[in-house]
Each structure stands twice: as structure tokens, then as C-alpha cells.
C-alpha positions in Angstrom: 5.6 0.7 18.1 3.3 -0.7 20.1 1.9 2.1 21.7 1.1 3.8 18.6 -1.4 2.6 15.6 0.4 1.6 12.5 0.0 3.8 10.2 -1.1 2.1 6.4 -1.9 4.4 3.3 -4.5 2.5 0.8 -4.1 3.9 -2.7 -6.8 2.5 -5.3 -9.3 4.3 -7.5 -11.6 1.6 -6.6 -14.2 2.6 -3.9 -15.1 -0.6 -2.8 -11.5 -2.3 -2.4 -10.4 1.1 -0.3 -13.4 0.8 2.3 -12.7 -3.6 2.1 -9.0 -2.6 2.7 -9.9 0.0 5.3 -12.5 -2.0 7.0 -10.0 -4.8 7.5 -6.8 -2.8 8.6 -9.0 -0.9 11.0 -10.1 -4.2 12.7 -6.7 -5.0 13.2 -5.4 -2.1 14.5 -4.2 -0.3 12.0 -4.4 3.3 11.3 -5.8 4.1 7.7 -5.5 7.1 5.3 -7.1 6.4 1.9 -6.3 7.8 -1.4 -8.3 7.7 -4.3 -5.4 8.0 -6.9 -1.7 8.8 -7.2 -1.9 12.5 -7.3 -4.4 12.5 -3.7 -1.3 9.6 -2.5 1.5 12.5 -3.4 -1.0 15.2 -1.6 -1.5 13.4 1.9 2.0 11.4 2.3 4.0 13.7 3.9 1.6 14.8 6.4 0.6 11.1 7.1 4.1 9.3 7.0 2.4 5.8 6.3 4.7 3.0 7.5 3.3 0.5 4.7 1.9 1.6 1.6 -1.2 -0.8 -0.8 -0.8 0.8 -4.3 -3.2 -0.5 -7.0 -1.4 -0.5 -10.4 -3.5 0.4 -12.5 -5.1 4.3 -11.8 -6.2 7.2 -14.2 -3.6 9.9 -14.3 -0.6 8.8 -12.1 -0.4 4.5 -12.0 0.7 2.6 -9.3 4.6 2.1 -11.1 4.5 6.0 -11.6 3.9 6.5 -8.0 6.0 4.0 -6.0 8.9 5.8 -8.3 7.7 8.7 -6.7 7.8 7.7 -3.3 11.1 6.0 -3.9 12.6 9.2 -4.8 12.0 10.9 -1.0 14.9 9.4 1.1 12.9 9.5 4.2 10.4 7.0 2.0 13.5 4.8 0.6 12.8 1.7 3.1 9.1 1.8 3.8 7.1 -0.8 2.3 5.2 -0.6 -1.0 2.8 -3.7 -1.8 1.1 -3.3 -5.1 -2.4 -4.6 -5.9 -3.3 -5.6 -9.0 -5.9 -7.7 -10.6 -3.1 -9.2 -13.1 -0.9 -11.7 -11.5 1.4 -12.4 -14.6 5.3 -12.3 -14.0 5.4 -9.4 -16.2 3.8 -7.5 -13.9 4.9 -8.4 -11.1 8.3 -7.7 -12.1 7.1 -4.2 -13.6 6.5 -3.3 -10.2 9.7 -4.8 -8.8 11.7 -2.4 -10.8 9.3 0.5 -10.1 10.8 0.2 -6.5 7.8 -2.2 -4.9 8.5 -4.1 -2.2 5.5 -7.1 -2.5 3.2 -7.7 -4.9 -0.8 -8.5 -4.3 -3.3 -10.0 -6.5 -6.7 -8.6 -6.0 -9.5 -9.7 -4.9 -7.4 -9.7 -1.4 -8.6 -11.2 1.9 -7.9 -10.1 4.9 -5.2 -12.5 5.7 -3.5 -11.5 2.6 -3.0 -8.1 4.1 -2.5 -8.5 7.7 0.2 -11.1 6.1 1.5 -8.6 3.5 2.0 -6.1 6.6 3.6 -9.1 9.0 6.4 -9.9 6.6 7.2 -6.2 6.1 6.5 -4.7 9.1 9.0 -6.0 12.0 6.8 -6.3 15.6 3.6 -5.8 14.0 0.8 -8.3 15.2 -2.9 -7.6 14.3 -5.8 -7.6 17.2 
């Protein structure tokens, strides 16, 4: 792995948290595909094949639960890692996303060491610039 940039999808309708989330990802190494909602997520994934996936929860048309269902439904997208960002941090929600097939929960506004920690713990070998 190594040798080749991991590859991270951002999914939020926010502009400003995808360019913060790209901005810091890229810095560490990462390679970033951003996605604007969950309809543009279902349109690049296959042809991206992220390795860890930030979903914000709540997006017009297709929401972060509906998506990560989505995604669970692909077996070849079964085991990679879905953290969800939201700006609630209730138990309720976080264990809304549990059950949606998530794999971490984040509560927005992130930092950069929440993400390069998010990706750490799921991502075996991984280790920022």
C-alpha cells in the first residue's frame, strides 16, 4: 500500500467542509475524490474504489444512512470503511448510522487530526506525511 496514494471519497453537500477535508487528506498523502451528494457518491464509486469513505448525514435527496446502505449492499464494498460526519453528536445518531452499516462516527467541525485518526484506526499501514 505504500506505493500507492490511499484512495479517500469525501461525500458532503457542504462546499467548504469538502475543500477543508480535501485540503487536509491531500497534505497527508491521501488521494481525494469529492462528491457533492449521495447520488454524485453512487456515480463515481465504482470507478474510484475509495478505500475509506467521510459521509455527511445529512444531504438533500439521498442522506448519508441511505447511502452507506447503499454501499453496504456491493460485496466488493462490504469491509471498506464508512465514517459519518455529522454536526449532531447525540447517541441516537450515532447509533442511526451504526445500523445504517457505518463503520465510525465524526462530529463536525473536524480537524485534521480527527481524520488522519479516523483513517489510522481503519485503515491497517496507513501513516500520514
Amino acid at each position: 500500500m505504500a506505493d500507492s496514494p490511499l484512495r479517500v471519497m469525501i461525500v458532503d453537500d457542504s462546499p467548504s467542509i469538502r475543500k477543508a477535508g480535501e485540503k487536509i487528506l491531500v497534505a497527508a498523502g491521501c488521494l481525494v475524490m469529492l462528491a457533492e451528494d449521495g447520488f454524485d457518491c453512487a456515480s463515481k464509486i465504482k470507478d474510484f474504489d475509495p478505500q475509506l469513505l467521510f459521509i455527511d448525514v445529512l444531504m438533500p435527496r439521498l442522506d448519508g444512512y441511505q447511502v452507506t446502505q447503499l454501499i453496504r449492499r456491493h460485496n466488493e464494498m462490504k469491509s471498506t470503511p464508512v465514517v459519518m460526519l455529522s454536526s449532531k453528536d447525540g447517541l441516537f445518531d450515532k447509533a442511526k448510522g451504526m445500523a445504517a452499516g457505518a463503520t465510525d462516527y465524526l462530529t463536525k467541525p473536524f480537524n485534521r487530526e480527527d481524520l488522519i485518526n479516523a483513517i489510522v484506526k481503519h485503515v491497517p499501514g496507513f501513516s500520514p506525511l
